[in-house]
N, C-alpha and C positions, 0 to 999 in steps of 0.2 A: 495503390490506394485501398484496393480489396481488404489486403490481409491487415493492412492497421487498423481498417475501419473493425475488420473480422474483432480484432486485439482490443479495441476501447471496447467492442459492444461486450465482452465478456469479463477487460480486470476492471471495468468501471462500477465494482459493488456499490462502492458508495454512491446509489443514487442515479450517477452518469452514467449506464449502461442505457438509460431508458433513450437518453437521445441519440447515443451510438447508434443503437439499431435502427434508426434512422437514416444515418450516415454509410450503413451496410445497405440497405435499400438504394440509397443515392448512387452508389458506388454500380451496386448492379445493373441501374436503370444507365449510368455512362456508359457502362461497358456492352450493352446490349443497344445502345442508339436510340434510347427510349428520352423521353422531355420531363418524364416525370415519374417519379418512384414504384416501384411497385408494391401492392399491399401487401400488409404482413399476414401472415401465412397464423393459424390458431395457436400455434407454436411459439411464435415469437410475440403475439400479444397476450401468454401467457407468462412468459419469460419477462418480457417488459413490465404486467402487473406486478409481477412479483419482487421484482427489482427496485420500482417504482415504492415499493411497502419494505427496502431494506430496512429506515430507522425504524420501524416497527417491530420488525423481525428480531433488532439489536436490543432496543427495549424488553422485548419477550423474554428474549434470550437471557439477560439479562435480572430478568425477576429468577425466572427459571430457576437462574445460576444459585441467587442468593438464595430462595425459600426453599426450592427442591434441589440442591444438588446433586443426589444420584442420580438425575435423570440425565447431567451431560457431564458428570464425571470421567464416566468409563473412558474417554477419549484422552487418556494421559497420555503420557512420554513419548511411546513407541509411537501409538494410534496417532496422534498430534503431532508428531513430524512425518509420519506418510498422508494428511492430510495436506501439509504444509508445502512437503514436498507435490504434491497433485495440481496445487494453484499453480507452482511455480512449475510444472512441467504443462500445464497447461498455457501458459504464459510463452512457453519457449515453441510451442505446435502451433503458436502464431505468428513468428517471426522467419526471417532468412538472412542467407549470406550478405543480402543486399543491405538491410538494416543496418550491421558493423559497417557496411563500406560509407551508408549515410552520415553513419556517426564522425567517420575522419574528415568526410566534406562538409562539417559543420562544427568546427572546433570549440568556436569563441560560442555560440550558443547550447553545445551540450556542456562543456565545460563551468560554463556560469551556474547552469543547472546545479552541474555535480557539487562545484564551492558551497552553495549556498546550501545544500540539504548536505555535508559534511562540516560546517563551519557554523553558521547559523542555528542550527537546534542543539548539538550538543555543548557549545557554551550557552546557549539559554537554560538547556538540565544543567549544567553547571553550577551558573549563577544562582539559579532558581533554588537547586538543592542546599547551598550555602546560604540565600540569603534566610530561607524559611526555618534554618537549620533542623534539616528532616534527619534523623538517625540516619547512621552509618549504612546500614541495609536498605532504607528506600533508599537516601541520597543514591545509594550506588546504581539498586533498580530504575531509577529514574532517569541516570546519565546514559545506563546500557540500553532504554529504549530510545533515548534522543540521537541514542549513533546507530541507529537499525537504518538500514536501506528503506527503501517507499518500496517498495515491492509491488505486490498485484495490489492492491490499495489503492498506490498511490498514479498508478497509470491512468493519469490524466489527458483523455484525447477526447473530452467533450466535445472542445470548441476546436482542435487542432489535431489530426491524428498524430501528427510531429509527438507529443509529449510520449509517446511511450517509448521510441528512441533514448529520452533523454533518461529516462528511469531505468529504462536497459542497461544503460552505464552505472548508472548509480548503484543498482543491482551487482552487477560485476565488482562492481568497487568496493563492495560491502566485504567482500573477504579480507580485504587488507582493513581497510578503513574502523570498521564496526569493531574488532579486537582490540588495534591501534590505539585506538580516541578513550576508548572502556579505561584501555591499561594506565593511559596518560592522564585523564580525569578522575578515576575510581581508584587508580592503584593505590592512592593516600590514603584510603577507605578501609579498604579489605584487600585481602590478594587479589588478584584477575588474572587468571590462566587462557593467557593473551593467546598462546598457540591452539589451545582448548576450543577454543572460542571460532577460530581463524578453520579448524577443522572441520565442527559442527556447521558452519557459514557455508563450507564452502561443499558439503555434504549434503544439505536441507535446499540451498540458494542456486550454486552453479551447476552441478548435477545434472540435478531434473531438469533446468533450463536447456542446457545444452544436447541434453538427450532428446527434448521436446523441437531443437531450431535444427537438428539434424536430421529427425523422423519426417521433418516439411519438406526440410529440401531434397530429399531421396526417395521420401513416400508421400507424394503430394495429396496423392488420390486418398489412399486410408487414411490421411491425415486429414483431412476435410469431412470425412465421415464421424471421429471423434468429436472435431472442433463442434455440429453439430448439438452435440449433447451438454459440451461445458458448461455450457453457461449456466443450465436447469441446477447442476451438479454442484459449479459456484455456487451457486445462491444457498444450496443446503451448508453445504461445506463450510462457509466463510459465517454462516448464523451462527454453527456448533462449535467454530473455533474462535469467536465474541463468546460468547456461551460456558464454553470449558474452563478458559479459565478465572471467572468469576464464581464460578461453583467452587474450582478447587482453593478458592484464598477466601468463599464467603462466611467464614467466621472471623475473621481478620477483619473485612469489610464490615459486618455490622459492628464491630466493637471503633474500628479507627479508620474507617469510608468514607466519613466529612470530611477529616484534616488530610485524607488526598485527592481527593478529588480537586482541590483548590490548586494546589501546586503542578496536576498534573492538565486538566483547563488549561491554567497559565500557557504552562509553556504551549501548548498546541494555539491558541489563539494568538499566543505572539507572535509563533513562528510562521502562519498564516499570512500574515500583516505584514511583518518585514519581512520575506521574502515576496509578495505583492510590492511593496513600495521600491523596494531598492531594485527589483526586476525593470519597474516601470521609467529609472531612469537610461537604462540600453534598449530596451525592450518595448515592443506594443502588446496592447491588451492582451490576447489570445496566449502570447507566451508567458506573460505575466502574472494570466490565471496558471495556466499547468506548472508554475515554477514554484506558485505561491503555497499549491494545496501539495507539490512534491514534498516540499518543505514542512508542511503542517502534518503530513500522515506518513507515519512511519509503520513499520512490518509489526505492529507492537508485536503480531500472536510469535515471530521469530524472538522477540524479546523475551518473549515471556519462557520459551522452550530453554532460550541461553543460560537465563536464569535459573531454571528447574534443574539442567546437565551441570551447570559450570560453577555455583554457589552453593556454598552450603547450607546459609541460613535462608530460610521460608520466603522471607517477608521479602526478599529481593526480587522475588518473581510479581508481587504485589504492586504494584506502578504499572507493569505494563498490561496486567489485569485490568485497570482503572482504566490506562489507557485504549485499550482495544475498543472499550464504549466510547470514550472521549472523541479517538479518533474516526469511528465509523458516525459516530452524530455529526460532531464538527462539520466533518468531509462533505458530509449530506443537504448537513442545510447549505452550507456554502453554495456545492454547487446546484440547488434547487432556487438560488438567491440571485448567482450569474445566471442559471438559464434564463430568466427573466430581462436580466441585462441586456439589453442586443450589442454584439461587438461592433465597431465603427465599419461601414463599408472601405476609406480606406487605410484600414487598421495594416500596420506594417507586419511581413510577411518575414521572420527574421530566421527560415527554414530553406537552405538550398534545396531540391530536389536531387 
């Protein structure tokens, strides 16, 4: 229970990190024989304000990008995937052996998970991209962020620690899946250097994951010394990487920022919704939320890197630019909308141990 709760209190940017560390508390007061939490430490209601003011920080971030760009440019190519990669190595310094073995004792609920955040958003960018008829370059920008994994994003263990199992998969999944989907919905578009793609994925995403779920399980001790610090670290990181790239596409954006903003909304609000609704017919509440906003928040900023390495024309990286705001706001009010929600006391439990 520790190390999950460890895991929400840090990929939960969007907002839900504030109750994790709640649930880090809870965890410790269990395992110590204690009835009631213990107080958080200057540090972690530090970390908690700060977390707490993510849409703010994205909003900032976000003028920033557009009126001052040089100020969070510099974090191009190179800099922007060893940030990219630091979430997701940070990500993997919270997990263990144990997590993969959860995931096979739990088929039908990671599994549903994974369908619907591979099936669900990217024929919505799909649809979306043809019915608006967006040029060949967003269309395509826009299908490549609908097939990005949820990544640190979308690790949703507000209300359940369980969901970040299920985005672990989805994660892994994304070296096949995210190339896959690209080539089969964009390739009528432009090329898509599906192997390109599959490289980069699996370079930026499994990596540093793996390198992060093997330094736990063999260096427990220094590993928990790091984990200490991430989250302060997140919070900078994940603002500069909402931040970067809307500087790098904000003349783009002030000239044609209306006519995507609207298409790229859509989809994150749909995929929100139907993945809630059709969750709730197998599922109870608690999974329903982490399966809903799995679905609604994708890696954009990995999107957006695909796009810069693996297209040639600009504007392709431009959607998932839009989206990195779309998705860290979405993500926030949402779950600022269920914390308020109280889940049913006997809300079904649809997580083996």
């Amino acid at each position: 229970m520790h190390f999950l709760a460890s895991c929400s209190y840090y990929k939960e940017i969007s907002n839900s990190i504030t109750r994790s560390s709640r649930v880090v508390c809870n965890a410790a007061a269990d395992l110590s024989g204690e009835s009631s939490p213990k107080e958080l430490s200057q540090y972690e209601k530090t970390i908690e304000l700060l977390t707490t003011l993510f849409p703010l920080w994205v909003i900032l971030g976000t003028l920033v990008g557009i009126f001052k760009p040089s100020l969070v440019t510099w974090l191009e190519t190179d800099l922007f995937t060893l940030g990219l990669g630091f979430l997701m190595l940070s990500m993997g310094l919270t997990l263990t052996f144990e997590d993969f073995r959860r995931c096979l004792r739990n088929p039908w609920t990671v599994g549903v998970g994974f369908l619907a955040q591979y099936m669900i958003k990217p024929v919505l960018g799909f649809l979306i991209a043809m019915t608006l008829k967006l040029s060949a370059p967003l269309a395509t920008g826009l299908i490549l962020v609908s097939c990005c994994p949820g990544g640190q994003a979308s690790n949703v263990a507000t209300y359940i620690s369980k969901g970040t199992l299920r985005s672990l998969c989805s994660t892994i999944g994304a070296i096949i899946m995210t190339p896959l989907l690209t080539k089969l919905l964009a390739g009528q578009l432009v090329p898509v250097d599906a192997a390109g793609l599959a490289l980069s994925t699996f370079q930026v995403v499994l990596v540093p994951t793996i390198v992060g779920v093997l330094a736990n399980e063999f260096f427990p001790k220094f590993t928990s010394k790091i984990i200490s610090v991430t989250p302060l670290i997140g919070v900078i990181l994940t603002t500069l990487l909402c931040a970067s790239p809307i500087g790098q596409v904000s003349e783009v954006l002030k000239t044609q920022g209306a006519q995507l903003i609207l298409p790229v909304a859509l989809l994150h609000a749909a995929a929100f919704a139907i993945g809630y609704w059709i969750s709730k017919f197998s599922f109870g509440e608690s999974t329903s939320r982490t399966i809903s906003i799995e679905c609604g928040m994708q890696s954009s900023a990995l999107g957006f890197l695909l796009a810069q390495k693996h297209f040639t024309n600009p504007l392709v990286a431009v959607p998932s630019a839009v989206s990195v705001v779309c998705m860290a706001l979405g993500g926030s009010g949402l779950a600022v909308f269920w914390r308020n929600q109280p889940i049913p006391e006997d809300d079904k439990d649809d997580f083996k141990e």
